[in-house]
N, C-alpha and C positions, 0 to 999 in steps of 0.2 A: 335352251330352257329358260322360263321365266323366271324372276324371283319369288311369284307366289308357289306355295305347293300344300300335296294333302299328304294325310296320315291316314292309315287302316286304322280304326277305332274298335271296333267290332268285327269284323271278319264280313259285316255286309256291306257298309256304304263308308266310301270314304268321307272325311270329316274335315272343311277348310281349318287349316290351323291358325287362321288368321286372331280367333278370339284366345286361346292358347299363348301366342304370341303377346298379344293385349296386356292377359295376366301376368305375363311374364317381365314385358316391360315393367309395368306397373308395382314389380316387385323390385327393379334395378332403382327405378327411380326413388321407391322408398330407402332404397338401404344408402343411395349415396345423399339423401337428407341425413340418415341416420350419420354417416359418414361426417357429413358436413356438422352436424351437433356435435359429435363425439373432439372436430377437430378444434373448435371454438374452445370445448370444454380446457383443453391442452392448452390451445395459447392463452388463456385467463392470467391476468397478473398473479406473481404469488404470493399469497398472502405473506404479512409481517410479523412474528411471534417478537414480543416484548422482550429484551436484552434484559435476562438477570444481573444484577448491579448497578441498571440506569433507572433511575426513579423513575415516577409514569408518565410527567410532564417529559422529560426527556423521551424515553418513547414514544409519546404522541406526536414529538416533532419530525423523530426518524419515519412515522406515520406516514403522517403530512408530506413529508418530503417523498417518498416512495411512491403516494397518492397523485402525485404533480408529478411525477418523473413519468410515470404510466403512459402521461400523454405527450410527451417529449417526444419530438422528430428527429432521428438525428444519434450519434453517441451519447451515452451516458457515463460518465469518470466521474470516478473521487479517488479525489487525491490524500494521500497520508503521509506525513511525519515518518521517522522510523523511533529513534532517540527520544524518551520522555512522554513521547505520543502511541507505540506499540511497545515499546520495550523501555524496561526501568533504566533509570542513567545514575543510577545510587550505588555506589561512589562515583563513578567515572563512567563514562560511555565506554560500550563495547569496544571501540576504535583503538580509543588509548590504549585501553588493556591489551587488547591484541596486539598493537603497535610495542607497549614496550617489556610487553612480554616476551617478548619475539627477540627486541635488543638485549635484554638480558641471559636470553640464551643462546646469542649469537653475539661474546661481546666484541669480535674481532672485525664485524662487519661493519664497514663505514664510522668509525668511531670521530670522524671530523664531523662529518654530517650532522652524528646524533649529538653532539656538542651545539651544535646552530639550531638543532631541534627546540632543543631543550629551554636555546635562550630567547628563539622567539616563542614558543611556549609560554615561556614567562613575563616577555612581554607582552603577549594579548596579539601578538601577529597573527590570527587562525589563519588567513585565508594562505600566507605564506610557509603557517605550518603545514598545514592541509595538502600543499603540493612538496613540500619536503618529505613530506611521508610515502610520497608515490617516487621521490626520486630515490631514497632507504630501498622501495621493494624493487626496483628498476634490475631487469635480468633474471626475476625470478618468473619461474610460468605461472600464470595465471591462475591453473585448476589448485596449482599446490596454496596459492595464496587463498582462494576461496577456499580449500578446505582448514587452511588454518582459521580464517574468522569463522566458520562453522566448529571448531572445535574448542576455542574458545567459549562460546555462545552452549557447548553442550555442558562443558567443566567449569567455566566461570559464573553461566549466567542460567541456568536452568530454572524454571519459574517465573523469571523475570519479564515473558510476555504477560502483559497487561488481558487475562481470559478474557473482561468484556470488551474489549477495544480490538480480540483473535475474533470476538463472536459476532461482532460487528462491521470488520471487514467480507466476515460469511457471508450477512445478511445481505451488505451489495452484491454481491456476487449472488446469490441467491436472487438478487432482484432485474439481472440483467447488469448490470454496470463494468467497465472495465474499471480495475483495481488498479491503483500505481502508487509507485511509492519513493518521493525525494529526502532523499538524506544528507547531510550535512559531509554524511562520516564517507570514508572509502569505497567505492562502489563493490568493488570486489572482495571484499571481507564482509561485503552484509548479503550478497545476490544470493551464495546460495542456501544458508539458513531461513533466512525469508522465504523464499522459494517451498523449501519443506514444508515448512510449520505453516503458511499460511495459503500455500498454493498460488501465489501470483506470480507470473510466468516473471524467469529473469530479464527479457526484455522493456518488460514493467519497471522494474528496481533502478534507479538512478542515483549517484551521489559524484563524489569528486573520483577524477580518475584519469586513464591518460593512456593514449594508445596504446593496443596489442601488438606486437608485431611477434611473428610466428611462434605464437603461443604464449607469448613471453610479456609482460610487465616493461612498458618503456617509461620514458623519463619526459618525453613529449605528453605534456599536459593540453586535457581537451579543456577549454573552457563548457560553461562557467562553473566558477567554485558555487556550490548549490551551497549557498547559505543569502536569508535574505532578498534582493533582487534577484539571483542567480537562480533562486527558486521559479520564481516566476518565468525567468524565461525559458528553463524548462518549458514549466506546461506549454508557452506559447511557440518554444521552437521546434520543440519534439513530440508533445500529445497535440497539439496543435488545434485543440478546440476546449471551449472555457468548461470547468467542471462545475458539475453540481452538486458538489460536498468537498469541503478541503478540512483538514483535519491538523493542528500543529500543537506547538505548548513554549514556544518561545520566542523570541526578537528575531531568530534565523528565518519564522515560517509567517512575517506577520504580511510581507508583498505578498505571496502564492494564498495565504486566506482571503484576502482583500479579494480573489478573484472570483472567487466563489458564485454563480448564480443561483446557488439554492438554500445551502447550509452553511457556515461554520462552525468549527468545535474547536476550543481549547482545552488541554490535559495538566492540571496543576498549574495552572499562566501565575506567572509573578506578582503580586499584587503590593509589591514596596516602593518598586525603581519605576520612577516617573520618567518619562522620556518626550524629547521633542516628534519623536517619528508617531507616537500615539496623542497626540495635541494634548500637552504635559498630563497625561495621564498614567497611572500603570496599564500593564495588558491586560490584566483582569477586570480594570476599571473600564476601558475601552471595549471590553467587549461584554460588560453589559449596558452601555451605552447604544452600541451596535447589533443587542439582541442574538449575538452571537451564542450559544452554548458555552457552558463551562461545567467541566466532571472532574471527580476526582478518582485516581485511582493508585493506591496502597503504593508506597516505593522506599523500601529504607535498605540498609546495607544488610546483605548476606551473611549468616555467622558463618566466621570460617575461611570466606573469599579471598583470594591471593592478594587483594589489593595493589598488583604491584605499581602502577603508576603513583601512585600515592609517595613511593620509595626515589622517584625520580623529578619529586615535588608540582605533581598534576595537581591544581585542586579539586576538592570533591564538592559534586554538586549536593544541591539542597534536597533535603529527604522530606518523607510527604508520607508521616505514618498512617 
C-alpha cells in the first residue's frame, strides 16, 4: 500500500485527505514557532532588582556589570572574601573564636602547641599560625570539625552575615554565575555554614587546610596559605579561569581583586595604613584610584559575645558602626 490514502467523509465519496493533512501540518508548524517563542522567552537574561542597602550608583554598576556578563562566552565567577567581606570580624574572626574556643574547652589537648600558638599569634606569624591551627585539630574527623565552626557561627555570630553582601551573592547566582569563596580562615570551620546560609556548594568554599585522610583532619598541610598571593593562585590553580567580580576588604584579598575583569568591591577597606604593595597609598585610597567600588556595611561587637579570644590576648579588629 502507498503512503497516500482516503477517508469516508460522508458515506458517498471518499475525500483525498491530503488537504486535511495540509491543515494539520500547518498547525504542527505553528505550535512549534510557538514553542520556539515560548523557549527564547525562558532563556532571557534575568533581570537585576536593586540591592536594598547599595545606593543607586552602586546598583547601577552591579547593572552594568550583569548587562556585560550576558554576553560573556565562557564561565562566569565571582569571587568573595568570607571575613569582613560576608561576615562581620568584630571582635575577632570566626576562626579564632572557634579555635580558642575549642582550646578552652579542651585544656588538656596539645598544650605545647597552643603555647607556640599563642606566641606567633603575637608575633604577627599568620601564615605559621594558620598551619598550627590545622596541626591543634590533626586526628580529629573532619564532619565533627565543620560542625563545630557551624555552631560557633550559630551561638557566637548570628546576624553577623553582612544581609546585602547574602543578597548580593543571590543576585550572582540569580544571574548564572558560579559563586566561590577564599578565606583566609580554616577551610573546614567555614564550608559548612556557608554552605547553609548562602547556598554555595562546599566545593566552592576554599581557605587554609590540609589533607583528609579517612575522614580525619591530618597535619599535612596543602598549600597555599589563602591569604594575599595565595589568594590568587587559587582562582588561578583551582577555578582556573579569571573572574568577573572579586569581592575583598583587606591587604589579604588585594592580589585576587587585582584579578578581576569586570568588577571589584571593597567592604570597609582601611583608609589609614599606607602601604608600599598599593603604590604608598591606603586601600581605600587605591581603590578609588582604580574605580574600584567601596561599601560600607554595619559591624561592631555583639552584646553579650563570649569574646573568648580576646581572654588569650587576640586582638580585636576595627569596628565600623
Amino acid at each position: 500500500m502507498g503512503n497516500a490514502f482516503c477517508i469516508i467523509t460522508d458515506g458517498r465519496s471518499p475525500a483525498c485527505a491530503c488537504g486535511a493533512a495540509s491543515r494539520y501540518a500547518g498547525r504542527i508548524v505553528g505550535l512549534w514557532v510557538l514553542v520556539a517563542i515560548l523557549a527564547g522567552c525562558t532563556t532571557a537574561r534575568p533581570t537585576f532588582q536593586p540591592i536594598d542597602g547599595f545606593d543607586a550608583q552602586t546598583n547601577e554598576r552591579f547593572a552594568a556589570l550583569f548587562e556585560t556578563a550576558s554576553a560573556h562566552e565562557g564561565r562566569k565567577v565571582a569571587v568573595f572574601d568570607c571575613d569582613g567581606t560576608l561576615l562581620g570580624q568584630v571582635p575577632h574572626y570566626l576562626m579564632d573564636e572557634a579555635f580558642w574556643t575549642y582550646v578552652q574547652r579542651h585544656p588538656d589537648r596539645k598544650p605545647e602547641l597552643v603555647k607556640q600558638l599563642r606566641k606567633m599569634r603575637d608575633a604577627g606569624q599568620i601564615d605559621a599560625y594558620l598551619q598550627g591551627v590545622l596541626d591543634y585539630f590533626a586526628g580529629m574527623p573532619a564532619d565533627e570539625l565543620a560542625q563545630w565552626g557551624a555552631s560557633i557561627y550559630r551561638t557566637q555570630y548570628p546576624g553577623k552575615l553582612y544581609p546585602k553582601m547574602a543578597a548580593l551573592v543571590e543576585a550572582f547566582k540569580h544571574q548564572g554565575f558560579e559563586v566561590w569563596v577564599i578565606t583566609g580562615s580554616t577551610q573546614v570551620l567555614y564550608r559548612d555554614f556557608l554552605h547553609m546560609e548562602l547556598g554555595i556548594p562546599r566545593s566552592r568554599i576554599f581557605g587554609t587546610r590540609s589533607l583528609t585522610r579517612q575522614a580525619r583532619i591530618t597535619d599535612v598541610w596543602v598549600p597555599p596559605v589563602t591569604l594575599e598571593e595565595g589568594k590568587a593562585e587559587v582562582i588561578q590553580t583551582f577555578i582556573q579561569t579569571t573572574p568577573l567580580f572579586v569581592a575583598g576588604n583587606s591587604r589579604g584579598d588585594f592580589e585576587m581583586l587585582q584579578l578581576s575583569r569586570g568588577l571589584a568591591l571593597l567592604v570597609n577597606p582601611d583608609d589609614t595604613r599606607r602601604l608600599a604593595a598599593y603604590g604608598g597609598d591606603t586601600l581605600a585610597g587605591y581603590a578609588r584610584q582604580h574605580n574600584w567600588l567601596v561599601v560600607h556595611c554595619r559591624d561592631v561587637p555583639e552584646p553579650g559575645a563570649p569574646n573568648v579570644a580576646s581572654g588569650y590576648g587576640v586582638p580585636e579588629n576595627t569596628a565600623h558602626p
